[in-house]
C-alpha positions as CSV (number, residue, x, y, z in Angstrom):
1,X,67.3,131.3,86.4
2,X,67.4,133.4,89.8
3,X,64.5,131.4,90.6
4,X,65.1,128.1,89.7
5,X,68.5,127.9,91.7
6,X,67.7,130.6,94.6
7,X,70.2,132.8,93.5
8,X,69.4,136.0,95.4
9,X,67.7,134.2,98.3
10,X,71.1,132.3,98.8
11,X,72.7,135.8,98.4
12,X,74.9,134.8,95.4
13,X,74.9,135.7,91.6
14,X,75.8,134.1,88.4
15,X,78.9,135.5,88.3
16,X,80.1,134.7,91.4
17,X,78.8,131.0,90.4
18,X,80.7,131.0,87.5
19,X,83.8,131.9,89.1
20,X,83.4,129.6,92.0
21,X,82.8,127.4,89.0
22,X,86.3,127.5,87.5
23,X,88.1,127.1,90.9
24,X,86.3,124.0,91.4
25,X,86.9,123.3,88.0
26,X,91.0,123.9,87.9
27,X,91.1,122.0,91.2
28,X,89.3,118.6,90.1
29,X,90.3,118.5,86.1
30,X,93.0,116.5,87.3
31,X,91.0,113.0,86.9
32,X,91.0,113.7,83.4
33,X,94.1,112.9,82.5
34,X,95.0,110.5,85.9
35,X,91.8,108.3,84.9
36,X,92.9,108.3,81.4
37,X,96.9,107.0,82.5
38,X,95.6,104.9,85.1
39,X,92.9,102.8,83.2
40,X,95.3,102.8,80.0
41,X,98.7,102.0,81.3
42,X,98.4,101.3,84.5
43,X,102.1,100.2,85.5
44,X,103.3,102.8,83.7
45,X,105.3,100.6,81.4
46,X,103.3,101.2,78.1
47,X,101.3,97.5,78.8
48,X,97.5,97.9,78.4
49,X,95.6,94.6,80.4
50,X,92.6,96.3,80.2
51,X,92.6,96.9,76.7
52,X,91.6,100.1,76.8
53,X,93.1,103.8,75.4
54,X,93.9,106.8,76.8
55,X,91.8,108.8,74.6
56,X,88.7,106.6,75.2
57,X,89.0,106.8,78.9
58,X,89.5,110.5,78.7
59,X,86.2,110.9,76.9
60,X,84.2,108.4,79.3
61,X,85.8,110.2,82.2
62,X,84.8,113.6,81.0
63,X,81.2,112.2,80.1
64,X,81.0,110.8,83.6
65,X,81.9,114.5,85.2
66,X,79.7,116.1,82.7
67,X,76.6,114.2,83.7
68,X,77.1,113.8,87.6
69,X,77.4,117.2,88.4
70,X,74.3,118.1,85.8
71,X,72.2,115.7,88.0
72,X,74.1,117.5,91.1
73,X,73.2,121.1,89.8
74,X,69.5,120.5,88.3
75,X,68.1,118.0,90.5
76,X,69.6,118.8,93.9
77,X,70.6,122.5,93.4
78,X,73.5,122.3,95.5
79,X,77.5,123.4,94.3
80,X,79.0,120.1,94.6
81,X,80.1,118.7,91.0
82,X,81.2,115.0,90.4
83,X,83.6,112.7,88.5
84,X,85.2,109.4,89.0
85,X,86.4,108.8,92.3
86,X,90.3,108.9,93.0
87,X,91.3,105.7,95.4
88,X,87.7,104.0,93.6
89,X,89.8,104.2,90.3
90,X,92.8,102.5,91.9
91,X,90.4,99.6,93.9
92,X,89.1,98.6,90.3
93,X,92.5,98.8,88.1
94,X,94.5,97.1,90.3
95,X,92.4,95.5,92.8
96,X,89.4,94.0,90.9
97,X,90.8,93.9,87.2
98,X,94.5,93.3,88.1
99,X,94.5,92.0,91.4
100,X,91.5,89.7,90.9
101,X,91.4,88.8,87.2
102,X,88.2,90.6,86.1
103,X,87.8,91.8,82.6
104,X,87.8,96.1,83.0
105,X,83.6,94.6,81.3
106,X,82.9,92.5,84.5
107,X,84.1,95.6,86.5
108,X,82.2,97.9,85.1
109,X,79.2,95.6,85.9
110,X,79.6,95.5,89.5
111,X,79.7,99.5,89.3
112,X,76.3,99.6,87.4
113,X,75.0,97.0,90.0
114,X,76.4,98.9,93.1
115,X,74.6,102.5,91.0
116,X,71.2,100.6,90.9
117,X,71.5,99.9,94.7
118,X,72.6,102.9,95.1
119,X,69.5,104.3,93.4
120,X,66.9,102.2,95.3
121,X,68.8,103.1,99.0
122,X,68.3,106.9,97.7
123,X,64.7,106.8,96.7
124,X,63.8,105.0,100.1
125,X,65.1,107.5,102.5
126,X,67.3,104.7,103.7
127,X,70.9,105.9,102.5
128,X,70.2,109.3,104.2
129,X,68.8,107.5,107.4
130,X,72.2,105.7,107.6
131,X,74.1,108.5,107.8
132,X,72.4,110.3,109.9
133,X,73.5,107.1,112.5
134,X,76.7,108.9,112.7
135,X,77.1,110.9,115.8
136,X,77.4,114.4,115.7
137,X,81.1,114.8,116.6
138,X,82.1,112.3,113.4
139,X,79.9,114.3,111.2
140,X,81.6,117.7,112.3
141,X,85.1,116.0,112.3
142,X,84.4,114.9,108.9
143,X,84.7,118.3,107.5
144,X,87.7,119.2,108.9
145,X,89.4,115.7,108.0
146,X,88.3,116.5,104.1
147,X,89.7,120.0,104.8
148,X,93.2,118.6,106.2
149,X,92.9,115.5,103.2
150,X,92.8,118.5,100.8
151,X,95.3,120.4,102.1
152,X,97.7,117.6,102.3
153,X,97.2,117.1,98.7
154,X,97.1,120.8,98.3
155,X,101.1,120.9,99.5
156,X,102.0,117.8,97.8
157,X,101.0,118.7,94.5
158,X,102.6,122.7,95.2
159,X,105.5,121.0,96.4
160,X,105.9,122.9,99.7
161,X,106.0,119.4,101.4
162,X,107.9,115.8,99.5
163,X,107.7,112.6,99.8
164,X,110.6,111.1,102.8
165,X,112.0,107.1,103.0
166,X,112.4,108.4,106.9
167,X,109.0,110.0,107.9
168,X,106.4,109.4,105.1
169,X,106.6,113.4,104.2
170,X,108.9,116.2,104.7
171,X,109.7,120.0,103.6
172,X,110.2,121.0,100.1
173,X,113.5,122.8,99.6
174,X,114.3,126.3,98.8
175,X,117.8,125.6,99.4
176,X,119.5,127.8,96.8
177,X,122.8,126.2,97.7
178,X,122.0,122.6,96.8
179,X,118.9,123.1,95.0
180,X,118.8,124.5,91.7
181,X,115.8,127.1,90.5
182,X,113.4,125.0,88.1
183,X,113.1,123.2,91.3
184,X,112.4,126.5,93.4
185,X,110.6,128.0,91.0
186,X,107.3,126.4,91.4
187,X,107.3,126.5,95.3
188,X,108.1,130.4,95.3
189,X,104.9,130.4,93.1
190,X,102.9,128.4,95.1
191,X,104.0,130.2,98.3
192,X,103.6,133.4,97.1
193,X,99.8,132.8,95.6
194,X,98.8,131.4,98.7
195,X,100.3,134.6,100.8
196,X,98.2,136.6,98.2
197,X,94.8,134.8,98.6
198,X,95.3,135.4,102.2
199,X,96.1,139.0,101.8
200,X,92.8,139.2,99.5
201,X,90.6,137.3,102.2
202,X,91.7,139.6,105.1
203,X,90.7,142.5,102.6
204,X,87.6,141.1,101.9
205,X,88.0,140.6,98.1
206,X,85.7,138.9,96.2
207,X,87.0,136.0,94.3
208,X,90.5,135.9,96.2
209,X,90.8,132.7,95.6
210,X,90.4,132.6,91.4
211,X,92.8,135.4,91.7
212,X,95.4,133.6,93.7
213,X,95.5,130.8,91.3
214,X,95.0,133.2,87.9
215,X,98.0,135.4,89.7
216,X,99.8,132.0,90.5
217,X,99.3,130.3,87.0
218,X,101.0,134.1,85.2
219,X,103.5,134.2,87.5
220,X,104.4,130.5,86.7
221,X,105.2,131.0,83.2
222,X,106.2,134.5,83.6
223,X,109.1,132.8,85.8
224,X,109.4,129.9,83.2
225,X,111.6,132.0,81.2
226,X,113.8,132.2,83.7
227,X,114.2,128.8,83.7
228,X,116.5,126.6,80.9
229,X,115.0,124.2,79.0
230,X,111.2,125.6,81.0
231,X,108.7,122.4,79.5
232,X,105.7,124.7,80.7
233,X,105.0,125.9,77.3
234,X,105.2,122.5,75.6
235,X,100.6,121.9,76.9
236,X,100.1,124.7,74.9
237,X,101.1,123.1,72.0
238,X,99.5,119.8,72.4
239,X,96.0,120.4,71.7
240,X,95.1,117.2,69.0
241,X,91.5,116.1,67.2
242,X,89.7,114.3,69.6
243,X,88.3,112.3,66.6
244,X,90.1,109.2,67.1
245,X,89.3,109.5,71.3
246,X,85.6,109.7,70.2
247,X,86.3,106.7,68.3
248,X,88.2,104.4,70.7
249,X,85.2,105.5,73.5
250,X,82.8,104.4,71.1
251,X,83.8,101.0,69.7
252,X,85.5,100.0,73.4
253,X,84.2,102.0,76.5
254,X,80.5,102.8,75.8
255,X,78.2,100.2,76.8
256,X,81.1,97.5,77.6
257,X,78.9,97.0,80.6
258,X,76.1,95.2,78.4
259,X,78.7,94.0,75.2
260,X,81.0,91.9,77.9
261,X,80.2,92.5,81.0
262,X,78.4,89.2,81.9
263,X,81.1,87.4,80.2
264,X,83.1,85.9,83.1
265,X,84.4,82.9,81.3
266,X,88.0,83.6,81.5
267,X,87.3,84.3,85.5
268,X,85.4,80.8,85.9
269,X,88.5,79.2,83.5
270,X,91.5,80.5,86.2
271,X,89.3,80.3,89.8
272,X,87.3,78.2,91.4
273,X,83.3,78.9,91.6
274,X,83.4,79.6,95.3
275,X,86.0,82.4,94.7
276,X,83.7,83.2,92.1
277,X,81.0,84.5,94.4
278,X,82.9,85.2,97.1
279,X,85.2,88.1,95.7
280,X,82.2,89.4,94.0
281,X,80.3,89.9,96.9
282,X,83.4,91.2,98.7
283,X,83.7,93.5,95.7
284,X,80.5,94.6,95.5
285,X,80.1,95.4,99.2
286,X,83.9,97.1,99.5
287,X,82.4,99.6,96.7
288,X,79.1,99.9,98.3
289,X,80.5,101.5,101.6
290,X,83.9,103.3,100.1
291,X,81.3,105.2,97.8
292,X,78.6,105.8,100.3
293,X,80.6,107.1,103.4
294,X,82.8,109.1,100.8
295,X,79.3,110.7,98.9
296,X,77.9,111.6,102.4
297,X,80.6,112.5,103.9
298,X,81.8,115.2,100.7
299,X,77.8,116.5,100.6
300,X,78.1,117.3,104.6
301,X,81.4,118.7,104.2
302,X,80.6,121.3,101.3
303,X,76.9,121.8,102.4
304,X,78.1,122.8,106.3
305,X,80.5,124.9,104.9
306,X,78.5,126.6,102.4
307,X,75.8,127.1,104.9
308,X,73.1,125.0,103.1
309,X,72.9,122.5,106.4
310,X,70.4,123.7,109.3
311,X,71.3,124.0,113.1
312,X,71.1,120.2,113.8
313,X,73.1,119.3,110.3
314,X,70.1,118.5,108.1
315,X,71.4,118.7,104.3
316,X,69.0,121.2,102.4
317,X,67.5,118.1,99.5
318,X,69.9,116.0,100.2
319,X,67.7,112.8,99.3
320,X,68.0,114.4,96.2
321,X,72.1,115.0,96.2
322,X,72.2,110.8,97.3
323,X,69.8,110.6,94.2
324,X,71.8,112.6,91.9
325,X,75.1,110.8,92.9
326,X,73.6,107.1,92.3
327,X,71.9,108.2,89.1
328,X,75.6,109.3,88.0
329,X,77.4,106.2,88.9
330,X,74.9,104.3,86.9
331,X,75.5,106.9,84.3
332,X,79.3,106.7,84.7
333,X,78.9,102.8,84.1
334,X,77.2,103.3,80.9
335,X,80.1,105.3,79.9
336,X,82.8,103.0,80.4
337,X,84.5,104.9,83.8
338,X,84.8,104.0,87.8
339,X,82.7,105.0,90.3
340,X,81.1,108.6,89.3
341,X,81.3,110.6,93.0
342,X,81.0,113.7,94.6
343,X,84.2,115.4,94.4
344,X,85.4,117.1,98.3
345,X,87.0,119.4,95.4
346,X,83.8,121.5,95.8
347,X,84.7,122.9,98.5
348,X,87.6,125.3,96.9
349,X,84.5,126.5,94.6
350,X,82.4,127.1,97.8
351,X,85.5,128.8,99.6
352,X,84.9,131.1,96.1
353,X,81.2,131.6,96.6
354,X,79.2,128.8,95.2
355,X,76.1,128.9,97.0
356,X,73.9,126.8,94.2
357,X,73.9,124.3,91.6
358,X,74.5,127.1,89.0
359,X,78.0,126.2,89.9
360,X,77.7,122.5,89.2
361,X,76.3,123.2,85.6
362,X,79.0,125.8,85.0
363,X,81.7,123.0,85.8
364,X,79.7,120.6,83.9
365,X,80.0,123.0,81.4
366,X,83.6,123.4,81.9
367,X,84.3,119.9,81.4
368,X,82.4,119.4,77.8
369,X,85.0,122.0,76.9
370,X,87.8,120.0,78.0
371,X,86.1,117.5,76.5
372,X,87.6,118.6,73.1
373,X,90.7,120.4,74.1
374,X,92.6,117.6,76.6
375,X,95.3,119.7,77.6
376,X,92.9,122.7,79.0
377,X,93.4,121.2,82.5
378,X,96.9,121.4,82.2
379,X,97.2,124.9,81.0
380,X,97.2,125.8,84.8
381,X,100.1,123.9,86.5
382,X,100.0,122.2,89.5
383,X,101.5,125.0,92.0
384,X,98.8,127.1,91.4
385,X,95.7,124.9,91.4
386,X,97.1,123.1,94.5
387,X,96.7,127.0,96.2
388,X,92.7,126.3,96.4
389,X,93.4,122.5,97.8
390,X,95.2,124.2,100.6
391,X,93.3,127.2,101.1
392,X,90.5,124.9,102.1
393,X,91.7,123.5,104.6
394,X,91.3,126.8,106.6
395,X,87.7,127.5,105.1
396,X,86.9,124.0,107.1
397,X,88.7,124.4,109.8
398,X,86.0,125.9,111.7
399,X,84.3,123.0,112.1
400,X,86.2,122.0,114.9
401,X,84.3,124.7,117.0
402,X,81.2,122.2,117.1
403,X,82.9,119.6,119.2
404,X,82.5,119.6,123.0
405,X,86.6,119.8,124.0
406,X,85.9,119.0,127.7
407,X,84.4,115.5,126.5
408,X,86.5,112.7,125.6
409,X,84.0,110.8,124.1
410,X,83.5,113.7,121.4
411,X,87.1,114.8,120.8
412,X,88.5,111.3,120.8
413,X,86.9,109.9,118.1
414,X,86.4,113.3,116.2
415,X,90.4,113.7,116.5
416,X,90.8,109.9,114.9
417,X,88.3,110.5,112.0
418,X,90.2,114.1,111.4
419,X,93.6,111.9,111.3
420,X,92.9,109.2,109.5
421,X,90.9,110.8,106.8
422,X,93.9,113.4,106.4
423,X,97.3,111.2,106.4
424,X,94.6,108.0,104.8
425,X,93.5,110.4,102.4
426,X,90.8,108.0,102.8
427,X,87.2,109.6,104.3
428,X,85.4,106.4,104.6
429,X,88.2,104.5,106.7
430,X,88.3,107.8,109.0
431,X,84.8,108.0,109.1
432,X,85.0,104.1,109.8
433,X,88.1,105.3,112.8
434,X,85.5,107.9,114.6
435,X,82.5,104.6,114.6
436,X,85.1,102.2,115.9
437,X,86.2,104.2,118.5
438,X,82.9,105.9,119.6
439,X,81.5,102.3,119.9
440,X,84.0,101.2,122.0
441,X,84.7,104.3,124.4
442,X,80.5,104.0,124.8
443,X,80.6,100.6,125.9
444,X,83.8,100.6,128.0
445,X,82.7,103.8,129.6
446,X,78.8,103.3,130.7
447,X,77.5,104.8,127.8
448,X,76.4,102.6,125.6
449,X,72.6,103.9,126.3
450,X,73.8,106.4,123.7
451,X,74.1,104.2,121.2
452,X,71.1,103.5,118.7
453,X,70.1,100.5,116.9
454,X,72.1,102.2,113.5
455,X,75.1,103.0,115.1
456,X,75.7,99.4,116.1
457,X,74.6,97.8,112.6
458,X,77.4,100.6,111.4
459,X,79.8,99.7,113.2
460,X,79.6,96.1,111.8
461,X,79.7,97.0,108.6
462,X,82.5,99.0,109.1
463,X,84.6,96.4,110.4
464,X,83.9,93.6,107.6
465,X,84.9,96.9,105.0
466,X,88.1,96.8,106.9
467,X,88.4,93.2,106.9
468,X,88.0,92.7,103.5
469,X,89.2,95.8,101.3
């Protein structure tokens, strides 16, 4: 095992892999249950139009984790695990099956096409060369945008910031006057694990961050008792048979790619042929470049951070990772779920001290057992998962260090990719910010001799992604 995945020359150990494991783990198990509601009842009124289930979508979505960050761990040896991409899931409920009238079949079908492409780009060399068309400033800005993206979430979901009417986002309340404590409670626990994993860092203890979010998830139910009428306790008794999930993913999710997928009778009955083709190439392409720029831009995030990139930002086998990651959207087709990605996730498991795939098959392994037990992902609440989201965000913070700050033409474009992709939460449109602007500041500023044959065909394709998704 140590010399399969490098352990000792990567200066890590199984156990630290296993622990950075389970941070990863608690802070991407999320999709589980968000796939599930989103595929199944996707207006949140109890209506089903893609006539799907919860539980079958729950199993697909697992199976989908399970086997993306297997390929991630064993083929490319790298801690970055994957599942189906958030924003991805939205663009085919609502977008292509709602929005457009596709059957959740013909979607799927354009995700195992966009997987085969995917594939072929990956075993050419040729998705790798594109990215490496990005200037070094976007690619160093890229990390801290994920970092800031995370973070954002990170306070969302701890409630430390809320949602405003007036300015998008604002404070969460500790108000003791107007607010009342089941309210407070989680925020004091989110704020206080979050002190604690920064106490534990400056010390130097291994694991601070499993610890902050172990401490965090005790101190939440601990506090729950405190609170009247506390719901908390209700996940643990929720655990059901997963029978009849099994069942519902094997008579409607597996293989609905190949059972109805080239069925687009009731498309052709409602459109027109030339809005046929049209929104299927529109669709097609749209998934093409949100996957791509978000895969790349994830693997160069958690691979600079970790260390596994060399002094001019080579990813250690990353034609392998872009392998991996197509192989799993195929894969993730097969089973019946969106777009199978890498997760910017792995980073809190890297901020832990995953150095190697080890830690993708231990989160692979992870999910197989929530697989079985739904509510396992729920067992640690939101406040303290959300710790590790926000924690990140000063792990990659350092990238910023790379950029040349005396040089517009760096810090401009690297400052709009860091935005975008943050207050977006969107790392393809920031990364598609940084191109546009680069671009233009080159041209308009007697540069453009530093501009390359692939940074111009990029920043085409960036703006038809814009124009049409």
């Amino acid at each position: 095992m140590d010399k399969f995945f490098k352990l000792s020359q990567r200066g890590t150990s199984v156990r630290t892999e296993f622990r950075a494991a389970l941070v990863t783990f608690f802070a991407m198990v999320y999709i589980l249950v968000v796939n599930a509601g989103m595929f199944s009842n996707p207006f949140g009124d109890g209506s089903d139009p893609l006539r799907v289930t919860f539980g079958g979508m729950y199993v697909a979505t697992a199976l989908g984790a399970i086997a993306g960050s297997l390929f991630m761990g064993l083929a490319a040896n790298l801690p970055v695990a994957l599942a189906s991409g958030m924003g991805l899931n939205a663009f085919f409920v609502y977008t292509i099956c709602v929005g457009m009238g596709f059957s959740y079949a013909n979607a799927l079908l354009f995700i195992l096409f966009d997987g085969v492409l995917f594939i072929i780009l990956s075993a050419t060399g040729l998705r790798r060369a594109i990215f490496y068309c990005i200037p070094d400033c976007i690619r160093s800005s890229i990390v801290v945008g994920i970092g800031f993206m995370l973070a954002l979430l990170g306070f969302k979901g701890g409630g430390l910031i809320a949602l405003s009417d007036s300015t998008g986002i604002a404070k969460g309340s500790f108000n003791v006057i107007t607010g009342s404590w089941a309210g407070i409670m989680p925020l004091f626990v989110c704020l206080s694990s979050l002190i604690l994993v920064g106490i534990l860092e400056k010390r130097k203890v291994k694991g601070s961050l499993l610890i902050g979010m172990l401490f965090g998830t005790a101190l939440y139910y601990l506090l729950g008792f405190t609170v009247p009428g506390f719901e908390g306790f209700g996940v643990f008794g929720n655990i059901e048979s997963p029978a009849q999930a099994f069942r519902d993913f094997a008579n409607i999710n597996f293989l609905a790619v190949f059972k109805d997928g080239l069925d687009f009778s009731g498309y052709v009955a409602a459109h027109s042929a030339a809005s046929f083709w049209l929104n299927i190439i529109c669709t097609v392409f749209v998934f093409l470049m949100l996957d791509m720029f978000d895969t790349v831009g994830t693997l160069y995030a958690t691979c600079d951070t970790s260390g596994l990139t060399d002094s001019e930002g080579n990813i250690e086998n990353m034609d392998k990772a872009l392998l991996s990651d197509a192989v799993a959207t195929a894969a993730g087709a097969l089973f019946g779920t969106n777009t199978v990605t890498a997760y910017a996730e792995s980073t809190a498991g890297v901020g832990a001290g995953g150095r190697t795939g080890l830690t993708s098959v231990f989160v692979a392994a992870l999910f197989a057992v929530a697989l079985f037990f739904a509510p396992l992902g729920s067992v640690m609440p939101g406040c303290a998962s959300s710790v590790a989201l926000i924690f990140v965000g000063y792990i990659m913070l350092r990238g910023v260090s790379k950029l040349d700050w005396n040089d517009p033409l760096s810090v401009v474009p690297a400052f709009l990719t860091i935005a975008v992709t943050c207050f977006a939460c969107d790392i393809a449109l920031g990364i598609a910010y940084g191109m546009l602007s680069y671009t233009g500041m080159c041209v308009f500023s007697g540069n453009a001799k530093k501009l390359n044959g692939g940074t111009w065909i990029l920043t085409v394709l960036f703006i038809s992604m814009m124009l049409v998704s």
